[in-house]
Structures are given as C-alpha cells and as structure tokens.
N, C-alpha and C positions, 0 to 999 in steps of 0.2 A: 485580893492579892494583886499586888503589881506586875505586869509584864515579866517574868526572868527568863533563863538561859540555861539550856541543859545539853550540858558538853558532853560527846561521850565517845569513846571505844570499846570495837568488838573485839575482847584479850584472847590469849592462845590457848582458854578453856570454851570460847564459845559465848562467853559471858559480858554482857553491855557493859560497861563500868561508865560511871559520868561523876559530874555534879551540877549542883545550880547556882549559876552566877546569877547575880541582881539584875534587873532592867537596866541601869545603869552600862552594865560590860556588854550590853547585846552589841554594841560596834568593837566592841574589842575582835581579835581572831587568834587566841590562844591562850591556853591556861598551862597550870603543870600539876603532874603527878609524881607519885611515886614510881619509878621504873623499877622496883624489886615487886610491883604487881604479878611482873612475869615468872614471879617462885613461890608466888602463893597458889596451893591446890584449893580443891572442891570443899576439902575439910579446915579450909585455911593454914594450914600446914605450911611453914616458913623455908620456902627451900632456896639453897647455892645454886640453882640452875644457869646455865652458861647465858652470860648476858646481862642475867638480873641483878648484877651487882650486891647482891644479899651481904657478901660479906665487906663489901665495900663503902661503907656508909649509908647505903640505902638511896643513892641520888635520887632526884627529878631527873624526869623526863618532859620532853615539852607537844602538847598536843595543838596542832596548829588547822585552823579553816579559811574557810573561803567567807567572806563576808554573804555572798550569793547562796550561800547551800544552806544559811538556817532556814528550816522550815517550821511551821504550823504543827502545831502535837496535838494530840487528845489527853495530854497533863496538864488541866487546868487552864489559868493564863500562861502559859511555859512555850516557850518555842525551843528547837532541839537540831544541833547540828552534831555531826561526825565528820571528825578531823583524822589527819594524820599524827603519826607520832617521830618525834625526832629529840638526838639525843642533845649532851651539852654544848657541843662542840656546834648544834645547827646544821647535824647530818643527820639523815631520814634515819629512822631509830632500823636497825636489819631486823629485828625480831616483832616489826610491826607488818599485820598480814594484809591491813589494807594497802600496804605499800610491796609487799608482795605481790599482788592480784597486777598492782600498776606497772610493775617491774614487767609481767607476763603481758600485759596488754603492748607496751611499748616493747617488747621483742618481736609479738608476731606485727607491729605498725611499722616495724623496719622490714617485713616483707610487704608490704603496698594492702598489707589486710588490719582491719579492728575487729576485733571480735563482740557478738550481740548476744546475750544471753537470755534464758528465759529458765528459772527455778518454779520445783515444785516441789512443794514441802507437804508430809504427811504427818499431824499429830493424834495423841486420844485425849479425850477428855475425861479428869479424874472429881472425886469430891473426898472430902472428909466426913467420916461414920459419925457417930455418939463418940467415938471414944479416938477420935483423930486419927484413924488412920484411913489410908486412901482406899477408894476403890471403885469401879470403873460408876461415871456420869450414868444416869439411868436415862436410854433411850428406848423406850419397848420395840418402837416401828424402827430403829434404826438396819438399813440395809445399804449393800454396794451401790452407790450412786442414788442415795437416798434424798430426798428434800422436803422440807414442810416440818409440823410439829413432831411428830413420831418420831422421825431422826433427831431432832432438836426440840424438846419441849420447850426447854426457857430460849430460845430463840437469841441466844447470844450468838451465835455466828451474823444472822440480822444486823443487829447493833455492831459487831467489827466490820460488817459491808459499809452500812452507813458512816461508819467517822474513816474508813479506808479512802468511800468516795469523798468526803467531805476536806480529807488532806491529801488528795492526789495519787494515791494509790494506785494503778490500773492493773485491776484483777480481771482475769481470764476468766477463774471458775470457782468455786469454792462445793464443795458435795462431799458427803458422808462415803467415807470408804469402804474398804472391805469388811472391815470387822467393826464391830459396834464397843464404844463411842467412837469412833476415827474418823478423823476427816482429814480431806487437801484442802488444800491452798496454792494456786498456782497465779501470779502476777505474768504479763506481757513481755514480751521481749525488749530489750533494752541494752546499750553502749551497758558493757561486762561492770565496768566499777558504779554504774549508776543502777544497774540489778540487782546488782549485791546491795550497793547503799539500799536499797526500797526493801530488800529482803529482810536484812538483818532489823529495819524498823517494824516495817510492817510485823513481825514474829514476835518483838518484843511489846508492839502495840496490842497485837492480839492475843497475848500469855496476860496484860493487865486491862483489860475489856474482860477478858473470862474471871479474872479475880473477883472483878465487879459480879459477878454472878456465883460466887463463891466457889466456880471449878478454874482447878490445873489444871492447866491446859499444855501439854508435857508432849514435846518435839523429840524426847526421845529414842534412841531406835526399836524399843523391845519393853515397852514398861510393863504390859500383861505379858506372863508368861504362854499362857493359852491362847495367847491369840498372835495374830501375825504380827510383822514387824512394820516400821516406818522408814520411810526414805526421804532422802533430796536428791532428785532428780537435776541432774543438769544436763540441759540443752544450751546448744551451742550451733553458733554459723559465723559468717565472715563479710564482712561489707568490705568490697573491691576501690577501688581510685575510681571508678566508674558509678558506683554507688548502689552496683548491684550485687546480688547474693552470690559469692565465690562458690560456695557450695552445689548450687545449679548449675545442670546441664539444659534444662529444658524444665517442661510441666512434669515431666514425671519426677517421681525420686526413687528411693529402692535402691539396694545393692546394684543391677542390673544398670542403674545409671549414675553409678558414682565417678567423679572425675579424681584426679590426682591426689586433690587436695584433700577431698574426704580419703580413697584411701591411706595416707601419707598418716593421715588425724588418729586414724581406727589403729593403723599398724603400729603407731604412739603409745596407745593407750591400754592395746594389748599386752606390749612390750614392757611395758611398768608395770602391770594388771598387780601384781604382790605387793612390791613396793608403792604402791599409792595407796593401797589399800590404812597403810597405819597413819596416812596423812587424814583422808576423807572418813573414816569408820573410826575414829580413837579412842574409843573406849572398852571396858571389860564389855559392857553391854549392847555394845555394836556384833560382837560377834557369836551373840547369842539370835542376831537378826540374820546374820550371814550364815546361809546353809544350802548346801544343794537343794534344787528345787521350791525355793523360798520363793523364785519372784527378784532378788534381793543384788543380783551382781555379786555373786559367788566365784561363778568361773569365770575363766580366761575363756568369753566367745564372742561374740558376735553376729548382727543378723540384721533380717528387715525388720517386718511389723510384727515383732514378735515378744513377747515381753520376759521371756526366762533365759533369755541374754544380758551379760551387763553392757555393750555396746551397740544399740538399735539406730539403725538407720531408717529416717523416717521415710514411708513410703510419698509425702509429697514432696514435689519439686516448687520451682520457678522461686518465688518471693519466699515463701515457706521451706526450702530444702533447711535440714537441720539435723548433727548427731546428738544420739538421747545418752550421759551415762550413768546410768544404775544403782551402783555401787555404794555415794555415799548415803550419808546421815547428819541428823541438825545437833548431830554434836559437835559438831568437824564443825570448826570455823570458817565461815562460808566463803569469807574472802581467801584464806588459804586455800581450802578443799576448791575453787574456782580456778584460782591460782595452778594447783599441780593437773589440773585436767587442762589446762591448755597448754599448759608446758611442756608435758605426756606428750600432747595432742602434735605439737612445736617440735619435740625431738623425733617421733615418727618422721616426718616429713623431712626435717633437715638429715636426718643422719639414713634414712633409706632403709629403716625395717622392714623385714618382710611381713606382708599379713596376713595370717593365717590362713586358711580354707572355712569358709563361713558355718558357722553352725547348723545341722539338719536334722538334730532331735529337738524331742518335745520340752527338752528338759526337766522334764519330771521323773519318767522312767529311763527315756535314753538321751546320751547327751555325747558328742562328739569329743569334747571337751577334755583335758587329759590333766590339767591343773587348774584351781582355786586360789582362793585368797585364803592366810591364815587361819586355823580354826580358832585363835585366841589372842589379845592382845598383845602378847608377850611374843609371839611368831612374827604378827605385820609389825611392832617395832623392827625386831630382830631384820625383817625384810626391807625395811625400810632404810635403816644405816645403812646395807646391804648397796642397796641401788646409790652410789654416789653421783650417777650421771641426772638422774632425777631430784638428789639432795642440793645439787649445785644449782640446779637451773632454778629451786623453788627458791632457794635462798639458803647458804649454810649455815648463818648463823640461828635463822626462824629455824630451821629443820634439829638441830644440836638441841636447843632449850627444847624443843618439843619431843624432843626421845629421852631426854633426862627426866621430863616431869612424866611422862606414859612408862617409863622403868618403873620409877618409886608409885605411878598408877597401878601395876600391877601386884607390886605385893600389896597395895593397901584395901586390894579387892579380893584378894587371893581367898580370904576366908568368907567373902561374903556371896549368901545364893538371895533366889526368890527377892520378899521386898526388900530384905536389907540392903542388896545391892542397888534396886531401882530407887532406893529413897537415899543411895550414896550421892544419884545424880537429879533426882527430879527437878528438887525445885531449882535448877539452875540452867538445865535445856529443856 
C-alpha cells in the first residue's frame, strides 16, 4: 500500500474520528467533515444538539493541521495527524475541545505562566468467550504493580511499549494495577496541548495493538462490576518567563510548602469540585467508579501524599513540584476534561477562593470532607449547567452541546445495569 494520511479528531464522546487521505494529500493541511458529528451518540442516535446543526442541513466542518504535526503511526504505511476544527465562515469551530484546551492554555500564557502536563490513564483488559461475550483477559499472576508474564501472558503491553518507542512516545511507566487485568499507562510531562495530543494517540494506538491480540482493551471507568474503578489522572504545573517551575518554592513540596499559586489552583478546583465533575466523569458509568472511599476523587478534599483525596499535592518540589487531580476518567474527552481543570484551576487564583482546611482522614472510615460529586449522571449534568462561571471559561457553546447529548445520555441508560450498560460504552472508550 502506498504512503496515506489519517486525519483525525478527538469528538465530545471521547471518540477518534478520522479518515484516510491518499499519499498524494499528505501536503495538503485540511479536510472536511460532517459537523452534525456533534449530535450523533454512542448508539448512533441523530440528535438537534446545540451546534451540530442537525436540523440544518448537516453542514461541513473543516479540520485543519500543521503540516509539521503529521506523525509516523503503527497503521501500516499510514502517517496520522490531528487537527483543529473550524466552522464555515473560518472560525475555530466552539464546540471543538482541542481548541478548548488551547483557549485554557492561552488564558493562563496571559498570566506569564504555560501550563505542562503529565496524564495517567488506567485501563482493563477484556476478551471474548465461545459465545462473544466479554470477560475479564486471563492473568493468573496478575497483581498491584505487577510485571512480567503472569500479569501479562501474551505480552501485548511489550509490543505497545515497542511501537510507543518506535513513534516517539515517552512513557514514564506502564504496570499492572490494582485489580486484575488493569493496567496504567502514564507518558512524561509535556506543553498541556502536546500531552493531550500524545495521550489521546498513544490510547488509541494501544486499544488497536491489543485488538491485534484479540483483547479490548477498555479505558473505561468501571467495566467489571467487582472490581475497582479506572482513572485519568491529571497532573499539572506551570513553566515561569524564567523557565522555571512556578509551582516551586524550593526542593521540597507538600502542602506545607505551597506558594500562592498552588494554593489559588487547589482553592479553583475545590470551588468547581460538582460542577467539573459532569465535564471530566460523563457518563452513566463514571459514577458507578465515583464512591466514598474508592480512591476515585469523590469528595470535595484535598491533601499531600495521600491518595483518597481528589486534589494531592505532590510531596516533591524544585523541577518536579506538581498538583495531581483524581477525579476524572478516559471517558471525558481528554482535551476538554484538561481544559476545565486548568480553568477550575485559573478561576481559583483569579477570583480569590478560599481554600478549604486540608483533609486529615483516612478516607476510608473517616473523612473531613462534608460534600462529593454527584451520585449519578443526571445530578453532575444538573451540576454542571449549574456552575455558569466554569461553563463560560470552558466554553459555552462546547459546555451547551455537551449537557444536551449526557441529558438524552441519561435516559438511554436509565434501564440499563451490569453488562448491558458497559457494553453501552466499551467498545468506544
């Protein structure tokens, strides 16, 4: 096969959409789509949603790139870039999340700070039975920070390190989680839109590397009922005009040595803690991961090195100082979910929230803590409309389409438990 070109965006389900152009367009830098993308659900389901012009002829939308940003893929002969979206008129499309994230980066670059990110994503690994249905990869040795064959027989995580290294990818870590089959995946720190771009690849390179091994490989937050949940973790810091880490005070880190800016960030992010919640968790089955004492970024706390808070301040300093937030999941579009944590993070500090009193339970049994996130989809929407000072800074028109399509989300899950709900979403996060 000849050289082609695989154009793509991450839509406001979560989900890559592309196509393949010929070898030929690889100097091209933009194709079009359909913009009523943004009113089709999980089920395909044709919806009015604010934006997507559904009832309106169905326009194009135009996805546009850098000539510089196609990269090298593990599809074949195929190279693969992600663009921006913008509408007819040649304005950045508002309901597009990578240009969301960018909109958040260029607010806090007009305080003399960028923001550098570092995601960690948790998935399980599933397979199909005799009779096709899923059910969990068979790892016999698999444990908490497990490595080698036991945790992984067919050694398909191997093989996603290898063509990770082979296109540039720079992974931290990769190891078997808490529950068996689960694993992380956590990539390096990186300029916020360039972490997201490597995240949102890298996740979909490693869902069809496992294919190749015939498991789903499923970023979901809650796919086994029995077993724990999954997260994306976002960490976060700030490079100075000076070019050092804003967030340091010194070698240490810790509550004890936070300066303005971390707390300004914390008392942001507590301050939205409900309403972010329907941006970063959006689905029925996020909040079946969200529960006291999960681990999960449940409540409204806060802490150091402590992990049953949703906002952990990490105990290093100097080059490394950095806040961890908990909360979401790889349903959440990662450029959005990105996007309202530093914007959270952005209204703490400009608007002078107070921030709470740090958390000094265990969070299991006892917990300071006096409110959570939604117990249901249907509550962090409700939440989410709710906070308009968060809905404005993420973007109103991204924020509008996306509490239309998690409305008519919730009654179309309303009857469903157990698999039928995780196989509402598997194969698509």
């Amino acid at each position: 096969m000849r050289t082609r070109l695989r154009a793509v965006f991450c839509d406001h389900l979560s989900i890559v959409r592309g196509k393949y152009l010929p070898g030929s367009k690889i100097g091209d830098t933009s194709t079009r789509f359909c913009r009523s993308t943004f009113g089709v659900h999980y089920d395909r389901d044709l919806l009015d949603a604010p934006g997507a012009m559904m009832m309106q002829g169905l326009p194009d939308m135009e996805l546009k790139w850098r000539h510089d940003d196609i990269r090298e893929s593990w599809d074949g002969d195929t190279r693969i870039v992600i663009g921006d979206l913008y509408d007819d008129a040649g304005e950045p499309l508002e309901l597009c999340p990578r240009g969301a994230l960018k909109r958040a980066v260029a607010d806090w670059q007009k305080r003399g700070l960028t923001p550098k990110v570092g995601i960690e994503l948790e998935a399980f690994a599933l397979v199909a039975d005799e009779n096709g249905s899923l059910m969990p990869y068979d790892s016999p040795g698999g444990v908490v920070y497990g490595t080698g064959p036991f945790a992984d027989p067919l050694r398909f995580n191997d093989r996603i390190w290898e063509v990770a290294d082979e296109l540039g990818f720079s992974i931290e870590m990769i190891t078997a989680e808490f529950d068996s089959p689960q694993f992380e995946y956590t990539l390096t720190f990186d300029d916020a839109v360039k972490a997201v771009d490597d995240i949102v690849l890298f996740r979909l390179m490693a869902r069809e590397i496992a294919l190749e091994y015939g498991i789903i490989l499923t970023f979901m937050p809650k796919p086994i009922a029995e077993c724990g949940g999954s997260g994306m973790h976002i960490n976060f810091s700030f490079v100075d005009e000076t070019g050092g880490n804003a967030l340091s005070t010194g070698e240490k880190g810790g509550p004890d040595h936070m300066n303005d800016l971390a707390r300004g960030c914390v008392a942001g992010l507590m301050h939205h803690h409900k309403g972010l919640a329907g941006l970063i968790a959006p689905t029925a089955n996020s909040y079946q991961r969200l529960q006291p004492g999960s681990l999960s970024g449940y409540w409204r706390n806060w802490g150091g090195d402590h992990r049953n808070v949703t906002m952990r301040v990490s105990a290093e300093g100097g080059p490394k100082a950095r806040l961890e937030h908990r909360t979401a999941d790889a349903s959440a579009n990662p450029y959005t979910a990105v996007a309202a944590v530093l914007q959270a993070a952005r209204l703490g500090l400009e608007n002078g929230y107070t921030l709470p009193p740090m958390e000094t339970g265990d969070g299991f049994d006892k917990t300071d803590a006096k409110e959570g996130t939604a117990i249901d989809l249907k509550g962090a929407t409700a939440d989410l409309k709710a906070d308009t000072v968060l809905t404005e800074a993420v973007g109103a028109g991204l924020v509008a389409n996306h509490v239309f399509m998690k409305e008519k989300e919730v009654k179309k899950t309303r009857d469903l438990e157990g698999d039928g709900l995780r196989d509402f979403y598997v194969y698509f996060v």
